[in-house]
C-alpha positions in Angstrom: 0.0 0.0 0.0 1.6 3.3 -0.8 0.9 6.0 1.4 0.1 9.9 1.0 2.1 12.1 -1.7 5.2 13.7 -0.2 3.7 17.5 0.7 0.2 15.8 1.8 2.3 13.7 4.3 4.4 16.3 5.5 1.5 18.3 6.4 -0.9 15.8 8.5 2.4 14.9 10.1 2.8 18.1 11.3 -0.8 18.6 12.2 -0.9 15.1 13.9 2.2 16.0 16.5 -0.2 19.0 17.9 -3.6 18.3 18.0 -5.0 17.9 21.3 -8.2 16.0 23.0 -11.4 17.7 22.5 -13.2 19.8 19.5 -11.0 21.3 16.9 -11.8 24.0 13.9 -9.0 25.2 10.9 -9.6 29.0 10.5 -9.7 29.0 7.1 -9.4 32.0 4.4 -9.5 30.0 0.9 -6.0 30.6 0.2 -3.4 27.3 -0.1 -2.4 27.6 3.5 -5.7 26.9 5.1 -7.0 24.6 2.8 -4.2 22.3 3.4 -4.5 22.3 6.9 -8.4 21.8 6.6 -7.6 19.0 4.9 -5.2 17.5 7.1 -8.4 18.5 9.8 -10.2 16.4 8.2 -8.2 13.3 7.8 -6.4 13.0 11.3 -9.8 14.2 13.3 -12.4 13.6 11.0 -15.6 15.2 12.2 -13.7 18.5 12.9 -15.2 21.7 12.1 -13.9 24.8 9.9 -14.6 28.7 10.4 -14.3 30.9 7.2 -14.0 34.6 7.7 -15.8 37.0 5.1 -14.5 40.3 5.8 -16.4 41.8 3.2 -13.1 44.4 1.9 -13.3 43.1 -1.5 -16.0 42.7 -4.5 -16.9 38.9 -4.3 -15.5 38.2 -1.0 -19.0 36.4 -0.2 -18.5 34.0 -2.5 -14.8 33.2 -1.9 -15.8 32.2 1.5 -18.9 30.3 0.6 -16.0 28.1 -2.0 -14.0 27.9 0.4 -16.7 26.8 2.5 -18.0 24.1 0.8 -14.4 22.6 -0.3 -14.3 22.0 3.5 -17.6 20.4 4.0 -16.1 18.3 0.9 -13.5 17.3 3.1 -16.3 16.2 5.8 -15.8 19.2 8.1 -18.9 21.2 9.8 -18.2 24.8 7.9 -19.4 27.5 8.6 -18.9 31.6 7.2 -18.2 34.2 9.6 -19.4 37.7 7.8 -17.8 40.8 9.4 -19.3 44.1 9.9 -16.8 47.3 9.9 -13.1 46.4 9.4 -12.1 47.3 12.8 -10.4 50.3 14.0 -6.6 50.5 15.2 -4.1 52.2 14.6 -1.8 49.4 13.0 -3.2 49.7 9.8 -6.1 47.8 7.6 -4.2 44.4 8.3 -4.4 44.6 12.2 -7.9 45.9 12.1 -8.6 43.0 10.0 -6.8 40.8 12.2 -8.7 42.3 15.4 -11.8 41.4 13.7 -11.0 38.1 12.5 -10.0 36.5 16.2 -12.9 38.5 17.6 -14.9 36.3 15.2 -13.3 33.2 16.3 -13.7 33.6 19.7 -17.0 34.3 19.4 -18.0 31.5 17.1 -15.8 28.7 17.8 -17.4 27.7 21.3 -14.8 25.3 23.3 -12.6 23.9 20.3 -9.1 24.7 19.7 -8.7 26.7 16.6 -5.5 25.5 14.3 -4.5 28.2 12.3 -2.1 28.1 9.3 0.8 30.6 9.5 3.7 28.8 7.9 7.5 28.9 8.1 7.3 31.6 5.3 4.9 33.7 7.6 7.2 33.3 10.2 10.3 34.7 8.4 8.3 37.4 7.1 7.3 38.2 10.9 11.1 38.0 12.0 12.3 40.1 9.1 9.4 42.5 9.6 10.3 42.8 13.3 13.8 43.7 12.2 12.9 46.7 10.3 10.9 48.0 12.8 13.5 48.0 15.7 11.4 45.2 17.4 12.9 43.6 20.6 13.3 39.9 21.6 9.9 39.5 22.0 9.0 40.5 18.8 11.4 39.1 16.7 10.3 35.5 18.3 7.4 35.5 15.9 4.2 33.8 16.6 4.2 31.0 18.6 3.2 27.5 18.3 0.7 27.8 20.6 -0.8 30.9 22.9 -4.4 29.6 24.9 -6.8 28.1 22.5 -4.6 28.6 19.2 -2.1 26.1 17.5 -0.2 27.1 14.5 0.5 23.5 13.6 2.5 24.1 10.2 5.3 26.8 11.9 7.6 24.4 10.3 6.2 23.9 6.7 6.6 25.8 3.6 4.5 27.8 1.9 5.3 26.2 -1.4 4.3 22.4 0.4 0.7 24.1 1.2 0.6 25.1 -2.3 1.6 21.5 -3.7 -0.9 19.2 -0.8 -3.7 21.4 -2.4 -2.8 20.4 -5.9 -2.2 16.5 -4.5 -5.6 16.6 -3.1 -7.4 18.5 -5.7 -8.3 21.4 -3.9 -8.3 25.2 -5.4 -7.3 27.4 -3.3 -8.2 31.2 -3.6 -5.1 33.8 -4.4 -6.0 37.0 -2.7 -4.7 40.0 -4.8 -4.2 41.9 -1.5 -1.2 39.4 -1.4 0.6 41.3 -4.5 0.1 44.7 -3.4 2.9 46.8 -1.9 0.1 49.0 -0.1 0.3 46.4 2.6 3.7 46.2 4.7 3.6 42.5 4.9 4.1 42.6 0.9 6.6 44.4 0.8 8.3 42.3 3.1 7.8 39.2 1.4 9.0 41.2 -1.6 12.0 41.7 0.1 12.6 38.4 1.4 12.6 36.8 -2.0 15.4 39.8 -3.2 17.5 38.4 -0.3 16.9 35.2 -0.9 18.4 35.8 -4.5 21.3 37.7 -3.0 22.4 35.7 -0.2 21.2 32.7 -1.5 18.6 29.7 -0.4 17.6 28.9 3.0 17.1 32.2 4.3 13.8 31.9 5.1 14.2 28.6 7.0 17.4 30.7 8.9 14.8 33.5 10.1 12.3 31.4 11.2 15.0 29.5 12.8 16.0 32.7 14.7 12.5 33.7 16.0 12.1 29.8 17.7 15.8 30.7 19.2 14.6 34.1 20.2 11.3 32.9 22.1 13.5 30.9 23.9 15.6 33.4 25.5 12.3 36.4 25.5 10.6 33.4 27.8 13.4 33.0 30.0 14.0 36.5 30.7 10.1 37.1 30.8 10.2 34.0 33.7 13.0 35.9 35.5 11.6 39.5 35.6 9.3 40.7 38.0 7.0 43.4 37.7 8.0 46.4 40.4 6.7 49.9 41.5 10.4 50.0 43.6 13.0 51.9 42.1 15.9 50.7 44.4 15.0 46.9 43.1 14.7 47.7 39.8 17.8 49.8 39.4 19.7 46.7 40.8 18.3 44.8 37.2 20.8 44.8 34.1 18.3 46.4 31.1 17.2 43.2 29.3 15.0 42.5 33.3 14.5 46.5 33.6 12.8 47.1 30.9 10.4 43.9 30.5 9.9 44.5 34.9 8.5 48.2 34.0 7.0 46.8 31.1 5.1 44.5 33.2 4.4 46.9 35.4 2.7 49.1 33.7 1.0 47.0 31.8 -1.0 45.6 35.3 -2.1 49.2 36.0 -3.5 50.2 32.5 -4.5 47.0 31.2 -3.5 48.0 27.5 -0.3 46.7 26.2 2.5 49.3 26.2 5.8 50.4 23.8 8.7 50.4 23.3 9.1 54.6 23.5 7.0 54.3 26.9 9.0 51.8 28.3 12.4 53.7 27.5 10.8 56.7 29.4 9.6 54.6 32.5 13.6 53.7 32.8 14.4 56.7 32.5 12.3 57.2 35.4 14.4 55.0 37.2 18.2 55.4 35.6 18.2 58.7 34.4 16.2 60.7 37.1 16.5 64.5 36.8 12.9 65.8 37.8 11.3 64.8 35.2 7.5 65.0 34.6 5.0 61.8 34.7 5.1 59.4 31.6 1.8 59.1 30.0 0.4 55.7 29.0 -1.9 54.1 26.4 -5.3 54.9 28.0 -4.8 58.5 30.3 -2.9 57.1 33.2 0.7 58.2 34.1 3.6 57.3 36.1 5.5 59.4 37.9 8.2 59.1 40.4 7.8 59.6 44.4 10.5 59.4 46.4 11.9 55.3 45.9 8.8 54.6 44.3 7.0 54.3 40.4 3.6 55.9 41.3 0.5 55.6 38.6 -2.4 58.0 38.3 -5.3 56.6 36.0 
């Protein structure tokens, strides 16, 4: 008996290492990606279910999903289409709106499963290299996890091009989203650039950045285990700046409740290393800190 093609294979093998007891969706756009992992779904846990997210930014969009859809109920999952209303509103652009609204769908509609989502090892690089431009830390350069609560990325170590060929092994089409060749969108351009470096320095670059963000986790999560989150300028001017700066960002991030920057964190240290009188530092959400005395102080 011979067994699955070659991409096919690679790609329930890397779906079958994660998957967990209990329900389990795919997210699923239409593109290769999610298809191929639906369809992995679909073989190792038969009975699964699949989510596909409308979100209504282009002309047709309804009936991309409702392909998509079907192909997956073809595969014998339970699928269903998630419209959106509004893309969302941030200040990270149409992608993270989009984003934003996508996982706000999913936790709303995917009840107690785990949802499996299909970032590859391309995505990854492009995360890492993306990261780098930006001035990113540790913690962003790791990339996106594995796993974070009820999401797996099962296929962090597949590549783009193996999605592409388990679609065409199991006769799927996937959709190609034309937001995906526009330089409008920063994660374009990026992938646009990764494919000049990988002409210039030659293959395996994208396996070397994605190699890079699992080494960076490693060390963000050991330093995240290590710093603790202080209002007490005498123990935190004891820290070197790798556990300063994720203690204050910690800090700060308990009284606000809204994630806080890299600028913001600078100027809480400041608070700390470089005191000279300085005013309070104003957060995301109207509080500030200011310093009293030996202490970080915060007014909401």
């Amino acid at each position: 008996m011979t067994g699955p093609p070659p991409a096919t294979a690679a790609i329930r093998l890397a779906v079958r290492r994660v998957l967990p007891v209990g329900p389990l969706v795919a997210a699923v756009s239409g593109g290769a990606d999610s298809l191929a992992l639906a369809a992995a779904l679909a073989f190792e846990r038969p009975g699964s279910g699949a989510l596909v997210v409308d979100h209504g930014l282009q002309a047709g969009s309804a009936e991309v999903a409702a392909r998509a859809a079907e192909q997956c109920r073809d595969l014998g999952l339970a699928a269903r289409v998630l419209t959106a209303h509004g893309a969302g509103d941030t200040a990270g652009g149409p992608e993270a709106a989009a984003r934003e609204v996508r996982y706000a769908l999913l936790e709303q509609h995917a009840s107690e499963a785990t949802v499996l989502l299909g970032h590859t090892l391309d995505d990854q690089a492009e995360t890492v290299l993306l990261g780098l431009a930006r001035g990113s830390g540790t913690r962003v350069l790791a990339g996106m996890p594995a796993a974070r609560g009820r999401y797996l990325r099962p296929l962090l170590e597949v590549s783009r091009e193996t999605t592409r060929q388990a679609c065409v092994e199991a006769g799927l089409v996937p959709w190609e989203d034309p937001h995906n060749l526009d330089p409008a969108y920063a994660r374009v351009r990026v992938r646009q650039a990764l494919a000049v470096l990988e002409q210039a320095l030659g293959p395996g670059l994208t396996t070397a950045l994605a190699r890079t963000a699992q080494l960076a986790r490693q060390d963000a999560d050991a330093l995240d285990a290590l710093a603790c989150p202080t209002d007490d300028v005498g123990q935190l001017e004891q820290l070197p700046a790798a556990l300063l700066t994720r203690s204050l960002k910690g800090w700060a991030e308990q009284q606000t409740g809204r994630a806080v920057t890299f600028a913001h964190v600078r100027a809480l240290a400041a608070l700390v290393t470089d005191w000279r009188g300085q005013g309070p530092v104003a957060l995301p959400g109207g509080g500030a800190v200011r310093r009293e005395g030996r202490r970080l102080a915060f007014d909401a």
